[in-house]
N, C-alpha and C positions, 0 to 999 in steps of 0.2 A: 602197724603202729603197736607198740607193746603194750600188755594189757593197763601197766600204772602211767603211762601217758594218756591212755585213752579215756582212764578215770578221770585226770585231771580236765581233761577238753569238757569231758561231759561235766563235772562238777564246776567249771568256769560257766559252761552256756548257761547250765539251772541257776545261777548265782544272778546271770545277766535279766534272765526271763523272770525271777524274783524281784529284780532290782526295780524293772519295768511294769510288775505287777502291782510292786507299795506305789509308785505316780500315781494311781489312781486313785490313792486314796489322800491325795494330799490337797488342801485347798476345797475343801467340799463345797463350803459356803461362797465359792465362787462363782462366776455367771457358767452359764455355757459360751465357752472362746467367741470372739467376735473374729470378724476375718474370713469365716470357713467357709466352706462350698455350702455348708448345710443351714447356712443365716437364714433361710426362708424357713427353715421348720418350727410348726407351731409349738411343738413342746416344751422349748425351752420356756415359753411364755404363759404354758396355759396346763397342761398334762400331767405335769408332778402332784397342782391341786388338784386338779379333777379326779384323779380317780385315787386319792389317798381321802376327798374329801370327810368322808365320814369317819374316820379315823382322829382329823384336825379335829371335826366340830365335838365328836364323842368325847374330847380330852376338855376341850377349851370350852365349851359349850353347856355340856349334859346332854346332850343329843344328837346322835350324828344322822339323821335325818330330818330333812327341811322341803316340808309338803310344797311341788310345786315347780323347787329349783331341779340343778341338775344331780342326781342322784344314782350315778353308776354302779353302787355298791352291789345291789340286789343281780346284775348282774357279771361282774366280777369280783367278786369278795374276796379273793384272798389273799390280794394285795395290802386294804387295806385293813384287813384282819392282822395282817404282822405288824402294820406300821402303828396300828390301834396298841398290841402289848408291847413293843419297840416302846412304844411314848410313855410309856409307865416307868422306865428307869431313865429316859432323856430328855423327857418334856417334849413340846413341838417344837423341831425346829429344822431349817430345812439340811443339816450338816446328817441330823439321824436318819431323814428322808432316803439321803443322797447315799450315808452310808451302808442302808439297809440294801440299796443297788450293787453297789462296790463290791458287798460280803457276798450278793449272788455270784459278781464277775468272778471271784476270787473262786466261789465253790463249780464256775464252770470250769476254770480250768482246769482244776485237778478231774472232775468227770471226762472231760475232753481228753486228759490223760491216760485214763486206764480204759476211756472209749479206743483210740487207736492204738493202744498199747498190745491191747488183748489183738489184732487184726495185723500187725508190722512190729519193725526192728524201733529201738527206744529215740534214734536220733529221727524218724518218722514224726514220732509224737511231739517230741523237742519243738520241727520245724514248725510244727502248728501253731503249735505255741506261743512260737519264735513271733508267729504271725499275726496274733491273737492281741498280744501284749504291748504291739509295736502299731498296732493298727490306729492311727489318730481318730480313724470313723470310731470304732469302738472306744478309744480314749473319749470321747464326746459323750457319748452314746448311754455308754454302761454306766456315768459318773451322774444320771439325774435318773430321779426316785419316782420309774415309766415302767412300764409292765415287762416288756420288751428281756431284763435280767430275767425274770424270776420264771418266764415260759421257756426260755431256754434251758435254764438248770433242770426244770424237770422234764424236758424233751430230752438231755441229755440220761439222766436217771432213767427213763423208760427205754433208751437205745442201750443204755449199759445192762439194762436188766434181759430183755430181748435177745440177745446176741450170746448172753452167756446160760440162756435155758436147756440147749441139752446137756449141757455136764450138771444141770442141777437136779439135787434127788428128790427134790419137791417143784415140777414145773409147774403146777396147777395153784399154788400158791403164790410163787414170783405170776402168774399170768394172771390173776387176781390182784393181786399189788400192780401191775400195770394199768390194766382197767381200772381201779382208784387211781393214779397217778393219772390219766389221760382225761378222768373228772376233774381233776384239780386245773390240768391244762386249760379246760374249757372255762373255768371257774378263774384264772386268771388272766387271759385272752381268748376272747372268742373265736378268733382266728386261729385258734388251734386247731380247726377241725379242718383246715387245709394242713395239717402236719399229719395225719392219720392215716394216710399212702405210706408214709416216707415210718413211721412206727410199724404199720402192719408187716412190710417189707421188709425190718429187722427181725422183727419175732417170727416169722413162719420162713423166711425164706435156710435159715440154720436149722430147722425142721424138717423139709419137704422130701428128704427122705422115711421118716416116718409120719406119714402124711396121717394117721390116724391122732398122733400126738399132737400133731399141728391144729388140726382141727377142735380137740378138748381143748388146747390153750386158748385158741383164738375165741370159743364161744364164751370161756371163763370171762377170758378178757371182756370181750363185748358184754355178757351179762353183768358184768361186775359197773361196769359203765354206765350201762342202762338203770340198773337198779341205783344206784349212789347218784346220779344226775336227778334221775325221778325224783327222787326223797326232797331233790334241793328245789324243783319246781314243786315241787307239793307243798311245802314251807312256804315260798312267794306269795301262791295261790292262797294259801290259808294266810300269811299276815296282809295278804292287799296293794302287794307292792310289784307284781304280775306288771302293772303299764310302767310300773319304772323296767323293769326288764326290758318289757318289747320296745321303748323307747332308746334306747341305747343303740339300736339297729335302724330306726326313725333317723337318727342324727347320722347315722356310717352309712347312708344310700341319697347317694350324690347322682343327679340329673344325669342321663347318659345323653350324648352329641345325636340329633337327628341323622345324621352320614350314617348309610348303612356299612361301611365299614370300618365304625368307630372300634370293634373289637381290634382289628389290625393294628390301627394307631396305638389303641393303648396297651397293645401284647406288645408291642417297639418301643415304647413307652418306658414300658414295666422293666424291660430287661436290659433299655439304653440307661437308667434309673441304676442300674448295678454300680454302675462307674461311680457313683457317689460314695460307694466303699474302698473303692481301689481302681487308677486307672492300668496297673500293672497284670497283679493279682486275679481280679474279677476274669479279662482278657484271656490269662492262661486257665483257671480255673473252666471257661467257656471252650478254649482249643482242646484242654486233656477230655472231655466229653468227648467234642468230637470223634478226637483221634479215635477214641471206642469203640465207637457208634463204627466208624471207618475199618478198625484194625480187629472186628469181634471175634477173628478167628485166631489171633494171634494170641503167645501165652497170658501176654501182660494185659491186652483187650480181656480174653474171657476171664483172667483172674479177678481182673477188678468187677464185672459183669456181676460176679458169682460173687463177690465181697457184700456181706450184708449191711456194713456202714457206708461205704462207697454208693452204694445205691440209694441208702436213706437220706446220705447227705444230697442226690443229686435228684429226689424225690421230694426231700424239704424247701430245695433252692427251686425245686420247680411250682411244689402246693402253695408257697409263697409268692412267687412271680402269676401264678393265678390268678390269686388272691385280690394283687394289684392291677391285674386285669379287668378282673371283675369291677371293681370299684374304680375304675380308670381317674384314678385319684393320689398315685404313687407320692408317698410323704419320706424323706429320707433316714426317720425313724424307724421304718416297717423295716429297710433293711439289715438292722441292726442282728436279727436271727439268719438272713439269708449268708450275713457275711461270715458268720462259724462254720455252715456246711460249705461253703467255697473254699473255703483256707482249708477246711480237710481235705479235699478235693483236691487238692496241688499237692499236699503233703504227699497223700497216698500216691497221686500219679507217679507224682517224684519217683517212690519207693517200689512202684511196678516196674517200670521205665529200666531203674538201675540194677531190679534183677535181672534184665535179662543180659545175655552174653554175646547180643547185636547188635547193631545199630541205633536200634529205639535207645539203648543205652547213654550214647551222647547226647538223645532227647531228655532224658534223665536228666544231665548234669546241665545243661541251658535252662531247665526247670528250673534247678537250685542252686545256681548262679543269678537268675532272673527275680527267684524268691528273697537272697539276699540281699539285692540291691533295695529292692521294696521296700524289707525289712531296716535296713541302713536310712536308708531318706526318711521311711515314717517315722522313725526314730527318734530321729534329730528334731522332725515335725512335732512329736511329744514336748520333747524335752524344750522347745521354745514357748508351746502353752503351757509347761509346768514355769516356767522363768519369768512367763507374765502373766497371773492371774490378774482377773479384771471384777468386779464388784458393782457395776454399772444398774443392773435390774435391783439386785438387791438394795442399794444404798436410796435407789428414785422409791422404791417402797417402804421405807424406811421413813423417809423425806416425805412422800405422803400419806400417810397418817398419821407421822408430823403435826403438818400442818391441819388433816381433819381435827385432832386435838385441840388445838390451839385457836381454832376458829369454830367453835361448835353448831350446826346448824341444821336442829332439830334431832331427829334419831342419829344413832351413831353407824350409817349400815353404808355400805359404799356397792353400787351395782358395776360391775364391768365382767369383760371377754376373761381378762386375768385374772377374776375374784378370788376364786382359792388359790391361786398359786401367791398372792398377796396375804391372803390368812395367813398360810402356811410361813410367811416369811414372818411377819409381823403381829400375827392374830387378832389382824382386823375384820369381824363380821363383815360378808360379802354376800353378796346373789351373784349368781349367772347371768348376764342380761341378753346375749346367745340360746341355750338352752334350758331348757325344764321343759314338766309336763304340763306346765301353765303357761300359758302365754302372758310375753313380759307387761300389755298392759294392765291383766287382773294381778298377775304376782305386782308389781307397782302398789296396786292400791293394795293389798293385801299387808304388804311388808311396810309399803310407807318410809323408806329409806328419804336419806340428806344429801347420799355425792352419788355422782357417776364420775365412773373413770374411763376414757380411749383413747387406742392411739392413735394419733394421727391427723384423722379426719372422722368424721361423723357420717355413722350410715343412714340413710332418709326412713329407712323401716323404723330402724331402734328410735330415731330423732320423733315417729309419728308415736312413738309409742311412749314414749317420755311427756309428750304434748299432750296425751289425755289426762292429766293429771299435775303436769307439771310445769315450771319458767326454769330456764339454765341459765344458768350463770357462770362463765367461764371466770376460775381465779388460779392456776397454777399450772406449770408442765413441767418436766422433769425430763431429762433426757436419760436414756439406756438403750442398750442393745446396738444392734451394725445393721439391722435388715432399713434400708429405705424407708419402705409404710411403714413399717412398725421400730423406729427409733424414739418416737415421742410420746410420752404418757401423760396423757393434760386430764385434770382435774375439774371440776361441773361441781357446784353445789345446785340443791335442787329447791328447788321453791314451791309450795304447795301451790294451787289457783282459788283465790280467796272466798272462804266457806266451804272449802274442800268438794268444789265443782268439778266436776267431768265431763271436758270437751269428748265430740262425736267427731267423728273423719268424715259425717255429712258435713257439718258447720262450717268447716275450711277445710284450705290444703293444710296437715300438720309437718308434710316433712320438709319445708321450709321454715329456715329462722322468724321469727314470730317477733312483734315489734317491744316485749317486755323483756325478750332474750338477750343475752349477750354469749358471739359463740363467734369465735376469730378462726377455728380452724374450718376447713373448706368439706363438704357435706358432701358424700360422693361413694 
């Protein structure tokens, strides 16, 4: 092809992969799509307040901590440490939330750029891209204000740095700036330290012939980690917020299955769980390993072998399927990181594939015949949730505090599972009625709230715990969202028990409706 056609081809596809990049920033204030395969994940409902919380209450408040509730900051803070100075030039609201996400999506791609760029030929990087941009999982995913952007940009930052350490004239410096960079990691998601295989493997394996240099960077690294992490437990410890830290990991360890071969299930689990990104994609991304793993002697096997992103990416896709393992608890959130190192992972094969001057070669172009079709149908899958935004959560929270307003009854504080993702929308004071490090019925008496909000149905725990203190009153429900259980958000004013008594769980059963209640939806 001549070199000024080949310009234009490339200059058309960056036009397209740009084009697909601004959709995500359109509509912020939108739901997350109703329809998807991913309707059962909680975060559209609950995860954008949670862990920005202290940031909302800081702005709307004076205070962004609230002894008792849920209070994840101490242990991931630097989320919302942006979204805290984010809100100083946009006020709360969830479009700035949303687009504090968008601007990481935006700053992974171009990292994800000059990541495969530096490693292959330019239409490599393209496809990833290609892949990146057109992904409806990541359309979902990247566009609500979840940790899940912001641990990626800097896993990519620490793979770009990594990989280009021996042409630098100062490695002990960039390998110090990684070790910060991999504090931040932890300080953004804790599950970052299932990414530190797939980091290590970038920075020393571009070394390993001067194994002496490997070794200074790697301890800089590490040292530099240790000591900046420390500093940030030492703070905890000294302000007294040390149980909101260990709490955080209280609430992410879920009951493992008595079967003593519940690890199996949930390592099938973990990785049948991939198809939630692509049922194309994920597939091939799965076969180019193989083939690898199979062909390790071949050029294109040992090239990619020896490829230091190739390996992080298939080290990342693995520390994360861990992860999921561990926690045999797979939410289709978590794989919002597993799905960047996949799509490289095809790219690269692709681009292995087609150097050679065999046969693997037509394995090459089924790649990237297989990757565009992907790319074509998600596409078009974009382009129909950009055609129809929908407003459903947002407009029933809107609608309820509403009506909290307009019917006042007593303090103005509302307890539910969605509490901060409802501030955040509306800035209406809320509790957790799920988590803190009080239990919801001394936080109750402590807070002395007016409404509870859930959906659906009513859990008999939360129902006994409202009962020490309380009568409900059902007066409102609001429909939002597409998931089954959680389509309904009904409203509870709270009723004090007169003289501000407190029922015992000896005196009666509380988690049955109580003869002063009123409560139509089913307790279960």
């Amino acid at each position: 092809m001549p070199i000024g056609s080949k310009r234009w081809v490339f200059a058309v596809w960056l036009a397209a992969i740009l084009g697909f990049a601004a959709l995500h920033a359109l509509h912020l204030r939108a739901d997350f799509p109703n329809h998807t395969p991913w309707f059962s994940d909680w975060a559209k409902y609950t995860d954008e307040g949670w862990y920005g919380n202290a940031a909302i209450r800081a702005h709307l408040f004076g205070n962004w901590y609230l002894p008792g509730d849920f209070n994840p900051a101490p242990a991931v803070p630097m989320w919302p440490f942006l979204e805290w100075l984010l809100f100083f030039f946009t006020g709360v609201t969830v479009q700035a939330a949303r687009g504090l996400a968008v601007g990481f999506f935006f700053a992974n791609l171009l990292l994800s750029y000059l990541l495969l760029r530096a490693r292959g030929p330019r239409w490599m990087a393209l496809l990833a891209l290609t892949l990146l941009v057109t992904s409806p999982f990541l359309y979902c995913f990247s566009r609500l204000a979840i940790l899940e952007p912001m641990l990626t940009t800097l896993t990519l930052a620490v793979l770009n740095l990594a990989i280009r350490l021996p042409r630098m004239r100062r490695p002990l410096a960039a390998s110090a700036t990684i070790g910060l960079l991999f504090t931040l990691m932890l300080l953004t998601k804790t599950t970052a330290v299932f990414l530190l295989p797939a980091l290590a493997w970038a920075m020393l394996l571009p070394l390993w012939d001067d194994r002496r240099k490997a070794l200074h960077c790697g301890l800089v690294a590490a040292g530099v980690t240790a000591v900046t992490f420390g500093l940030w437990m030492a703070l905890l410890v000294r302000s007294g917020l040390l149980a909101d830290y260990r709490y955080l990991f209280v609430v992410n360890t879920y009951k493992k299955p008595p079967q003593p071969d519940w690890p199996l299930q949930s390592l099938w689990w973990s990785i049948h769980g991939g198809l939630w990104i692509d049922h194309i994609l994920i597939p091939l991304a799965g076969l180019i390993a193989v083939g690898i793993v199979m062909a390790w002697r071949s050029p294109w096997g040992r090239g990619l072998l020896r490829d230091p992103v190739f390996g992080a990416s298939a080290l990342a896709v693995a520390g994360y399927i861990l992860f999921m393992t561990y926690q045999d608890h797979p939410q289709p959130r978590y794989f919002a990181v597993v799905a960047f190192f996949s799509f490289f992972m095809v790219a690269q094969g692709a681009a292995a594939l087609l150097d050679t001057a065999e046969w693997p070669r037509k394995l090459g172009w089924a790649v990237i015949v297989l990757a565009a079709i992907a790319a074509t149908v998600n596409g078009a899958w974009i382009l129909s949730y950009v055609a129809h935004p929908e407003y459903t959560f947002v407009d029933a929270a809107q609608r309820l505090t509403s009506y909290i307003d307009q019917h006042p009854n007593g303090k103005r504080l509302l307890v539910s599972i969605s509490s901060d993702e409802i501030t955040l929308a509306t800035h209406l004071p809320t509790l957790c009625d799920d988590f803190g490090t009080q239990d919801l019925a001394s936080k109750l008496g402590r807070y002395q709230p007016g409404w509870y909000a859930t959906w659906n149905d009513f859990d008999p725990g939360t129902l006994e715990d409202i009962h020490t203190r309380f009568t409900l009153e059902q007066v409102a429900s609001f429909r939002a969202f597409d998931d089954p259980q959680r389509n309904v958000l009904v409203l509870f004013k709270l009723h004090p028990l007169p003289g501000g008594r407190v029922r015992t769980r000896e005196e009666q059963n509380l988690q049955v409706p109580l003869p002063e209640d009123k409560i139509d939806i089913p307790i279960q």
